[in-house]
Residue frames as qw, qx, qy, qz and C-alpha x, y, z in Angstrom:
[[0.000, 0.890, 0.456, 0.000, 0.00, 0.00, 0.00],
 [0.325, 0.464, 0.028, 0.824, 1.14, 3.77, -0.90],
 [0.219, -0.467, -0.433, 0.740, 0.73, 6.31, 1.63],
 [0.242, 0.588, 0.498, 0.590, -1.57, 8.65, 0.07],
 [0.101, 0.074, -0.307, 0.943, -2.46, 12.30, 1.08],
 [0.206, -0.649, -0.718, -0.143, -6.03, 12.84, 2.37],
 [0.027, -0.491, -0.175, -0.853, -8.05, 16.00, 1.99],
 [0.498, -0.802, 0.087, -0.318, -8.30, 18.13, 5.51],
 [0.666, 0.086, -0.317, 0.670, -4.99, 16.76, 6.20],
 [0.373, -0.904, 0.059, -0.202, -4.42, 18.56, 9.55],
 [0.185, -0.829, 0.504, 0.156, -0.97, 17.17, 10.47],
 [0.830, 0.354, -0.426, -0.065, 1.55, 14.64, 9.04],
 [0.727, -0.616, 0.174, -0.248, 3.05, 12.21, 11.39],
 [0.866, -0.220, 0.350, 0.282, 6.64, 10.31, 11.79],
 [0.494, 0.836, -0.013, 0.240, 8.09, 12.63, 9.42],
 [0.290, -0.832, 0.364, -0.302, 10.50, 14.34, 12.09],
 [0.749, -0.441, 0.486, -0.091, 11.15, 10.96, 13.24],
 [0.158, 0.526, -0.678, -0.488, 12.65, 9.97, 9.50],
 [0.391, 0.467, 0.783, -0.130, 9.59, 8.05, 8.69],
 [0.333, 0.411, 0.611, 0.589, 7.86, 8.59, 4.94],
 [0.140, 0.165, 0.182, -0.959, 5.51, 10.61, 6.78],
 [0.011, -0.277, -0.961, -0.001, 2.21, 10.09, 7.39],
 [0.174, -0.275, -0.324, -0.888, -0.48, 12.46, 6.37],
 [0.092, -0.310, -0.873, 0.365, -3.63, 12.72, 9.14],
 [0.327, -0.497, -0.294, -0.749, -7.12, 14.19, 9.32],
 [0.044, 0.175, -0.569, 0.802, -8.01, 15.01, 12.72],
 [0.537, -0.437, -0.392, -0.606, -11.89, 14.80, 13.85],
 [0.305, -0.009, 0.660, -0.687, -13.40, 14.68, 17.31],
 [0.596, -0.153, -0.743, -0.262, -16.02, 11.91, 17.77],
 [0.577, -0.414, 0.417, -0.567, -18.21, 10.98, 20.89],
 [0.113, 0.196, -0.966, 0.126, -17.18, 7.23, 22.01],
 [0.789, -0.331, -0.373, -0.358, -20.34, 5.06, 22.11],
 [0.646, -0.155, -0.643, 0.382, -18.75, 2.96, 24.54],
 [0.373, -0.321, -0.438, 0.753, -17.91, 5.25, 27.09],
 [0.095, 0.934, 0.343, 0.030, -19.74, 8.33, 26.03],
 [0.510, -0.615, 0.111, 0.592, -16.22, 10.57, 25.56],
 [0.541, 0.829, -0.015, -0.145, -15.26, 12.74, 23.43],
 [0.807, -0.292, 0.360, 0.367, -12.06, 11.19, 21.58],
 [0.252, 0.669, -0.418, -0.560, -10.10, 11.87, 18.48],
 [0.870, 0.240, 0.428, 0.035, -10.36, 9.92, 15.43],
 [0.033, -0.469, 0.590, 0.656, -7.10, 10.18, 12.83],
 [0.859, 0.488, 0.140, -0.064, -8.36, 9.19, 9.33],
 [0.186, -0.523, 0.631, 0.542, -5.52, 7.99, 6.87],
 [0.705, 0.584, -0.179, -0.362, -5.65, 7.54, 3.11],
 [0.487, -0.254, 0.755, 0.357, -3.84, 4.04, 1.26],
 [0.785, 0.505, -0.010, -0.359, -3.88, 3.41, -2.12],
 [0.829, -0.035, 0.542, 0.134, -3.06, -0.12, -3.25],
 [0.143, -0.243, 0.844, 0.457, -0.01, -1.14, -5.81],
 [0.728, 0.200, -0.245, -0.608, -1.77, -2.39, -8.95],
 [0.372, 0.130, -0.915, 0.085, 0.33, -5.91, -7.95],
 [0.056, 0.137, 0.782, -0.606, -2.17, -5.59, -4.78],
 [0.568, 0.187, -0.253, -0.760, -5.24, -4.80, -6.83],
 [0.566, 0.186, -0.748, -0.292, -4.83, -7.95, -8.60],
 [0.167, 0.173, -0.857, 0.456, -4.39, -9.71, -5.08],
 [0.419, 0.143, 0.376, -0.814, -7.44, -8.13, -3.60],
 [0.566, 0.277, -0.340, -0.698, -9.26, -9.07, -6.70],
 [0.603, 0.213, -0.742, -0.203, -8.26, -12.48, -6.33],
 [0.783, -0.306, -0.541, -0.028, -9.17, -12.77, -2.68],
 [0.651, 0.102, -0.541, 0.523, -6.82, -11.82, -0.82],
 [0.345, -0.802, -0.460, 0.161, -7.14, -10.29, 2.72],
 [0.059, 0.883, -0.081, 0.458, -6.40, -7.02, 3.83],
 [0.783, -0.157, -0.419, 0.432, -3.80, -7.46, 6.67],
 [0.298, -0.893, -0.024, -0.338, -3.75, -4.25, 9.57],
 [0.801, 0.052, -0.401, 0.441, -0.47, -4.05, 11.25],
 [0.026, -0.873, -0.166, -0.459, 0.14, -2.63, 14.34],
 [0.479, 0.318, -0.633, 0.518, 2.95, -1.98, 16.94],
 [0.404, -0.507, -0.058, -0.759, 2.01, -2.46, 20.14],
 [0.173, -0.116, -0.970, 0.123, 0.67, -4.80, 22.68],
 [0.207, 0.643, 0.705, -0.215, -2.97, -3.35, 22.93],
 [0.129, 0.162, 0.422, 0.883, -4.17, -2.35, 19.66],
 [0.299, 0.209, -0.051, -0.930, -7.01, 0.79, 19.21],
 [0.640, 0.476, 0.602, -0.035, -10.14, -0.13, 17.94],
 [0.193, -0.343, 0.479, 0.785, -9.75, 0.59, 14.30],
 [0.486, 0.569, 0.331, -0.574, -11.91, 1.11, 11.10],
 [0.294, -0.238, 0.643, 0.666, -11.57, 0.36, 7.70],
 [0.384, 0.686, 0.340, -0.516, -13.36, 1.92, 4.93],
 [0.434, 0.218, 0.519, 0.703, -13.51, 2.77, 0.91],
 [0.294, 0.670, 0.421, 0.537, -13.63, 6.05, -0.69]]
C-alpha cells in the first residue's frame, strides 16, 4: 500500500522521526462505549496495482500494528 495524502490533512506524522511521513485528518467523535469525546485520525492508502490484482483475487487485507494493545480501528472505501 502507498501512503496517500487525504483531503483536511491537519498534520503529518513520523516525518521528524525519519519516517515517509504520514499524512492525518483530525476529527473529534463521541465514544459510544464510554460516552467521551475522543479523536479519530483518518488515513488515506492506495493499493499497488500488484495488490489490486491480489485483492481481486481474494486476498485479505492485513492491519499491522505496533504495540501490545491495539485501538479499535476502522476500515473503509472512498
Amino acid at each position: 500500500m502507498l501512503i496517500a495524502h487525504i483531503e483536511g490533512c491537519t498534520r503529518v506524522c513520523g516525518k521528524s522521526q525519519g519516517y515517509l511521513g504520514l499524512p492525518v485528518r483530525d476529527e473529534t467523535i463521541i465514544d459510544k462505549a464510554s460516552g467521551e469525546v475522543v479523536n479519530l485520525m483518518h488515513t488515506a492508502w492506495e493499493p499497488t496495482p500488484d495488490e489490486i490484482e491480489k485483492i481481486k483475487n481474494g486476498a485479505k487485507i492485513i492491519v499491522s500494528v505496533i504495540g501490545n494493545n491495539p485501538q479499535p480501528i476502522m476500515l473503509n472505501v472512498g
